[in-house]
N, C-alpha and C positions, 0 to 999 in steps of 0.2 A: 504494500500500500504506500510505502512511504518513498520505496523507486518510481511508483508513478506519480504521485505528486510532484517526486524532482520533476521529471519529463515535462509533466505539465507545465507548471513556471517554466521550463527553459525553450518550451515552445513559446510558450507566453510572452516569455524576453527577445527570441529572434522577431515575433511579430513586432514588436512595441518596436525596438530597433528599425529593422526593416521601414515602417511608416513613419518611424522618427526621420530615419536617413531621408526620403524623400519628400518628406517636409518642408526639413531645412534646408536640400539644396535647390525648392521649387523658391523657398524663398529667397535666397543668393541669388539664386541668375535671375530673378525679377530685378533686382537690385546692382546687375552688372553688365546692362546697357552698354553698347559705346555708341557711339554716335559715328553715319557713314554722309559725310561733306565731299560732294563730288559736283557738277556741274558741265556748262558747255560755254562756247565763243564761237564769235565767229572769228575767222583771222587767225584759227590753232596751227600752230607748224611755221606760225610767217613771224617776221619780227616786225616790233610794232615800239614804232609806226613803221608801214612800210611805205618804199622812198620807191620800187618799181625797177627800170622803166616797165614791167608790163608784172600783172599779178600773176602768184602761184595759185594753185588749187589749194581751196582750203581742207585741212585736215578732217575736218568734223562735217562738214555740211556736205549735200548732193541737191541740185535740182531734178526735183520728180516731177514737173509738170510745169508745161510753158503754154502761153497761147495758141501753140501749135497740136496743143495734145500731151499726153505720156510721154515718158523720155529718162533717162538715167544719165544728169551732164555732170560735169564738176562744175562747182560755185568758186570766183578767183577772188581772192583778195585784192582789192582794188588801192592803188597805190595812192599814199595820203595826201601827196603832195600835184595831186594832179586831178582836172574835171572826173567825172564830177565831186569827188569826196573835198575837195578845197570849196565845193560851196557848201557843204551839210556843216549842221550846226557852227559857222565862224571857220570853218575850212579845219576845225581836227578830230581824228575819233575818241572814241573813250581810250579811259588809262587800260582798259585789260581786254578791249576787242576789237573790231577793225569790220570795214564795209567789206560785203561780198555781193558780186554781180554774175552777169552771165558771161561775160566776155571779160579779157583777164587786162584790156584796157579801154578805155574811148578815146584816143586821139589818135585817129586815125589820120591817113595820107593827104587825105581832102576836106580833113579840119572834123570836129568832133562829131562820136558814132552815137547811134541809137540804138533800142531794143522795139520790139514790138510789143504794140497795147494790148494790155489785159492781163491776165493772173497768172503769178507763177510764185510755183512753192518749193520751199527749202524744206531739208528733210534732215534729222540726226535721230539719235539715239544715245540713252544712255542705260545702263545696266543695277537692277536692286538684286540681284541674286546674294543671298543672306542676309537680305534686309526685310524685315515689315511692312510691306508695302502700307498699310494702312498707318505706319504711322508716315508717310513720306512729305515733304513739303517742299515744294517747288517755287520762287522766289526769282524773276528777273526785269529786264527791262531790252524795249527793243525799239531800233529806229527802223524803217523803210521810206521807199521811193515808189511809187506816190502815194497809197496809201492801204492801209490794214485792211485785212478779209477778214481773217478769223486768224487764230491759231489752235489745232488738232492732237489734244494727247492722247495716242493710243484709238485716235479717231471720234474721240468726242470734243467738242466745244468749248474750249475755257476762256476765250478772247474774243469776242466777236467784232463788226464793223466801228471805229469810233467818227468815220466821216473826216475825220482830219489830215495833212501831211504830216508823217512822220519824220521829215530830215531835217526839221526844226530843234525838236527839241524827243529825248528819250518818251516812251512810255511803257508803264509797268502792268505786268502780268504778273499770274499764281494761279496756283492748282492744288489743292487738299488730300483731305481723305476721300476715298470713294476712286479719285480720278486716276492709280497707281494700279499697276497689274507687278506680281514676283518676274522679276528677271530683267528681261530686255524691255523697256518702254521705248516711242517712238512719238517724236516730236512734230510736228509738219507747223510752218510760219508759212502762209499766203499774201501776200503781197501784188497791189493792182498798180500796172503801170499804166497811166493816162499819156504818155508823148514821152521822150527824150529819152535821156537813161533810165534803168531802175536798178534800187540797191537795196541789200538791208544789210542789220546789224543787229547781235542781242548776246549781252551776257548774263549767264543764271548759275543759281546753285541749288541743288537738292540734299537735302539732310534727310536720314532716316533712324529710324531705331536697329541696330544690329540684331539680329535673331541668335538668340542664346543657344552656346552649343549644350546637349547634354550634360550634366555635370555627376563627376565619379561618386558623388555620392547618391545621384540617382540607382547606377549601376550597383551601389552597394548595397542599397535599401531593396531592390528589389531582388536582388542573391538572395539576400538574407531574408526575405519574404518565401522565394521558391526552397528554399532550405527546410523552412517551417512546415510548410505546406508538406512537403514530400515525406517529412519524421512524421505527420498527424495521420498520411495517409498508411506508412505503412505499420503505424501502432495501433488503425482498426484492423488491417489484415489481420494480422499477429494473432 
């Protein structure tokens, strides 16, 4: 009577154990977050300012879609010191990103070039793979030439028309909870060009909650659960 009593309590004590362990380490990694600060530009890969004489392709962006239809172009950084980016905002870009166009300059042979009217979209991505997407927060600001459509994350609507020119002065966008998918997200800025050239520009940053890796004391707490378990079962055999 008194060896099963031990047994007893010591089944008793791997359970208690066991959901202790996973207790405490459910409450630790609630508690040990890190934070994932990542973002985009436009003008990644180019030095900035860039002086030219003709743009590179930018690192980050693609054009998916010009007046002419679908398409997969490169976006060029357009050189600072030259039409059109010497007229937008007082002739300079921001401190941390740079105008991109469809063509990698306009001053051409027979004096400056044009694009054609109507809509055309820039495209990036960026990645939350081991991040929370619900907890994610997106944060930027953006210029264009001539003016805003919308902007698309992940294909929905977080920016729509504001009716104004954009190469005035910056304007700001965001996007919450609800608007974030795990993994690769995917950006689209639209942009209308009414005549002459068309440009844009936008820098952001996304922050998210890190997704906690299992912690060893999960692993121990439940050892130590399946331990119990398997003494209780085979002392009704018995």
């Amino acid at each position: 009577m008194k060896k099963e009593t031990m047994k007893t309590k010591a089944l008793q004590t791997l359970a208690v154990m066991g959901i202790a362990s996973i207790a405490f380490a459910g409450a630790a990694s609630a508690s040990t977050f890190t934070v994932y600060a990542t973002g985009f530009t436009t003008g990644y890969g180019s030095e900035i300012p860039a002086t030219g004489p003709t743009g590179a392709a930018d690192g980050n962006f693609t054009i998916v879609s010009t007046p002419a239809g679908s398409t997969l172009a490169p976006a060029y950084v357009l050189p600072s010191n030259q039409y059109p980016v010497n007229n937008y905002f007082g002739g300079s870009d921001s401190a941390t990103s740079e105008w991109i166009a469809p063509q990698d300059t306009y001053q051409g042979p027979g004096g400056r070039l044009s694009d054609a009217t109507g809509d055309f979209e820039y495209q990036t991505t960026f990645n939350l793979t081991g991040y929370d997407p619900t907890s994610a927060v997106l944060n930027g600001e953006w210029g264009y030439d001539n003016s805003e459509v919308e902007i698309l994350l992940n294909g929905i609507e977080i920016q729509g028309p504001s009716g104004t020119d954009g190469y005035n002065s910056f304007a700001a966008y965001s996007a919450g909870a609800g608007d974030f998918v795990s993994g690769i997200n995917t950006i689209d800025f639209i942009v209308n060009n009414t005549g002459g050239p068309t440009a844009f520009n936008t820098f952001a940053t996304v922050t998210a909650n890190a997704t906690p890796e299992p912690s060893p004391l999960v692993a121990l707490g439940v050892g130590l659960l399946g331990v119990g378990m398997m003494m209780v079962r085979k002392r009704r055999l018995s």
